[in-house]
Structure formats: structure tokens, C-alpha cells
N, C-alpha and C positions, 0 to 999 in steps of 0.2 A: 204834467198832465195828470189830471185825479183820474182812477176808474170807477163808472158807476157802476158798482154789482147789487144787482136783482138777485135777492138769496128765497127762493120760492120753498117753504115748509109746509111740512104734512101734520104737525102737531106732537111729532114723538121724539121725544126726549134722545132716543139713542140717534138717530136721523139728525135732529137738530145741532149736536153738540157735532156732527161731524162735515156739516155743512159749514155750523161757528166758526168750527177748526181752521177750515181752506181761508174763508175769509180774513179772518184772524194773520193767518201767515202770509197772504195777500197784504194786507195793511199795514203787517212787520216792512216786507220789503218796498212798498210801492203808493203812492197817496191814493187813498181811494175815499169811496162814499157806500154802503152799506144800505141797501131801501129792503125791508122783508115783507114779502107777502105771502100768500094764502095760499095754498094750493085749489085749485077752483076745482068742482065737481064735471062730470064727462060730457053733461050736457053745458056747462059753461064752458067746459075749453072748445066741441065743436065751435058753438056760436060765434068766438073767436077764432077757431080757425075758421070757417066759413066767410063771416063778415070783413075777418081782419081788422078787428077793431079789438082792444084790451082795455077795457076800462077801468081797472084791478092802478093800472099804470099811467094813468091819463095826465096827472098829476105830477108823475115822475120823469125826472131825463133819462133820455133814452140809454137801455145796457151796455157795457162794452161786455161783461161777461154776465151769466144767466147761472147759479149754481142751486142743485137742489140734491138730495139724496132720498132718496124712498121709491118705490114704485108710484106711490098718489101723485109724486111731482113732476113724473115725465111729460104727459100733455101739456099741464100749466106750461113748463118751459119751452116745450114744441111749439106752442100758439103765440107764449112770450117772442118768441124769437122770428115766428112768421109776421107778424108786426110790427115789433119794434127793433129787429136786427138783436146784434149783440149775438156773441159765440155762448155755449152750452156747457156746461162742464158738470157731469154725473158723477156725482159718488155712488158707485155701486157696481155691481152688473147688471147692465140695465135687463129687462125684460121685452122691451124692444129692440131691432136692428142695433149694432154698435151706430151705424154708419149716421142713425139719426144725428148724432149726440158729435160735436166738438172734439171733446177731451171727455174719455170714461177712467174713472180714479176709481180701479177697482182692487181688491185686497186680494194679497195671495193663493189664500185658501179656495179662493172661487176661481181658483184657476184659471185667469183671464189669456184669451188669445193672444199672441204677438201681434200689435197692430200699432199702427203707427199713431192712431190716437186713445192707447191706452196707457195710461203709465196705473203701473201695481204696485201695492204697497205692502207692507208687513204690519197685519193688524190696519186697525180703523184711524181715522185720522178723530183728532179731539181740538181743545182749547190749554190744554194743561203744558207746562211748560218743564223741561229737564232742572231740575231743585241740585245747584250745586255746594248747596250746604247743609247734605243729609244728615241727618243724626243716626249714627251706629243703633241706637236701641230701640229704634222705633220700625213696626215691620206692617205692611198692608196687603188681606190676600182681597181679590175683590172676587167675587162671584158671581158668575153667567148663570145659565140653565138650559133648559134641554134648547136642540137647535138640530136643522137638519144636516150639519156638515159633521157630526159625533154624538153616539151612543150616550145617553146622560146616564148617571148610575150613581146618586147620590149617598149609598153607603160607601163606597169606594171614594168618592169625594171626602170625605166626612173623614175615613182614614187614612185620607193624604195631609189633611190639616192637620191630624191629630199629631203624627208624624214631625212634620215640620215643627207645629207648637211644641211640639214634646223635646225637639233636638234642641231647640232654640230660646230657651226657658229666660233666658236676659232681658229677652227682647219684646218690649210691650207692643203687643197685637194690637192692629183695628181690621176686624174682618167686616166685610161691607157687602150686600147681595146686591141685586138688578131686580130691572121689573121681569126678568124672566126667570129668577129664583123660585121655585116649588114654594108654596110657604110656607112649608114645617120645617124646611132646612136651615133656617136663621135661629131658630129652636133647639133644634139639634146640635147646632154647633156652638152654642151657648153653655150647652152643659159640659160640655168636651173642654171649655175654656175653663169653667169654673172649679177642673181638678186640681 
């Protein structure tokens, strides 16, 4: 049996790569078929909810699963699912009731309830796969930025790399930021490499 997953996106890069993920390890284990759509705006998911009609889908066979991650894609998936069936499964902590949602795939750090449809993770789900042919001399820090779950404090940052670069002098660096990187911080730590 293929499953068809309805992967509903909000447009952001951090959202999508962790929506890819589930799919991703979904298609590792089990045939499936992948359709992405749109996240609809609040008056398009009423009209769908109300009507019960999805036209976004019309096209489409119908979900056995419905996966979105962002708060923009919880209605789309609420209205997905009031019409064309198909279970739910949230990357995140929703901001809605758990109880709307199938399966919430929510990460540690948000402190998810014990419930029986949430399974929690360590860190965010991705696409990237464990590389079991590491190279000894090659070293990756990546960089987040401020965020409401810890204190951002980018000189402290800054001589944590320094630190590390400094211990680790073999080992050729790729430091890499986010879209939530300060922007003078890829700056700064540019010059700290070039000692």
C-alpha cells in the first residue's frame, strides 16, 4: 500500500526542512507519494471549513497522513482533514488544543505533556542523514540566534568559538549562521577565524 502524504507549508525554510524530514523517514521506511501544498490564509481555511470543500486538493487522492509544522499550517491541516479525512501529525507544540491534532512531534525543550499522541524529540527533525565516513579534520559550528527558550548573548557566543577554534587548531572550520543570526555576528566571527 503507498501512503499519500499531504505535506502543508507555511514558506519557511526552518518549518519546511523539518516537515521534509518526517516525510523523508516516512518514504525511508514505507511507499508513499508526497503532494505539497500551500498553507491557505484564515479566511480560506474557514470557507473550507464551513463548505467542506478543499480545493487546494481537488486534484489530489485523498491523505492517509496530513503533516505541517508552523503555526500558519494548523487550520490548512484542520480543514485538510474535515474534508478529505487523513490523520494529522504536527511538528511542533501546536498552539492549538493537543487533542486537535493526531500525532504532535514536539521537541524536548518545549516541554511537551505526556500524552499519548505526542511523541518528543531531541532537537528538530531535518533531512540530513548520519555521514559514517567522517573526516577527523573537518569541524561544523552552525549558528541559531536569539529565541524565546535562552538568553542570546553574542559576545559569550563569540568566545565560545573562539575557544573551541583555538583548542582545535587541525581542524578546518566551516561556521555557518541561520536566518536568525544577528547580522553582525558572521562578521565577528570572521575575524576571530582569521587569527
Amino acid at each position: 500500500m503507498t501512503l499519500n502524504i499531504w505535506r502543508i507549508t507555511d514558506g519557511k525554510s526552518g518549518h519546511d526542512s523539518q516537515s521534509a524530514g518526517l516525510c523523508k523517514a516516512i518514504a525511508d521506511l514505507s511507499s508513499s507519494k508526497q503532494f505539497d501544498l500551500t498553507a491557505n490564509s484564515l479566511a480560506g481555511c474557514l470557507r473550507s471549513f464551513v463548505s467542506r470543500k478543499f480545493p487546494d486538493g481537488n486534484r489530489l487522492p485523498d491523505p492517509d497522513i496530513i503533516i505541517g509544522a508552523g503555526h500558519g499550517t494548523h487550520l490548512t491541516m484542520l480543514s485538510a482533514k474535515r474534508v478529505r479525512k487523513g490523520k494529522i501529525v504536527v511538528i511542533m507544540k501546536p498552539s492549538l488544543p493537543l487533542n486537535f491534532f493526531d500525532i504532535c512531534v514536539i521537541p524536548k525543550h518545549d516541554a511537551p505533556p505526556k500524552k499519548k499522541n505526542v511523541i518528543e524529540t531531541n532537537g528538530a527533525l531535518n533531512t540530513l542523514e548520519f555521514n559514517n565516513n567522517k573526516s577527523k579534520n573537518l569541524g561544523l559550528i552552525l549558528i541559531g540566534g536569539p529565541s524565546k527558550h535562552y538568553e542570546w548573548n553574542s559576545k559569550l557566543i563569540i568566545s565560545q568559538i573562539d575557544a573551541v577554534v583555538s583548542r582545535r587548531k587541525e581542524i578546518n572550520w566551516t561556521i555557518s549562521g541561520s536566518p536568525r543570526t544577528p547580522k553582525n555576528m558572521m562578521s565577528k566571527i570572521s575575524k576571530i577565524m582569521k587569527k
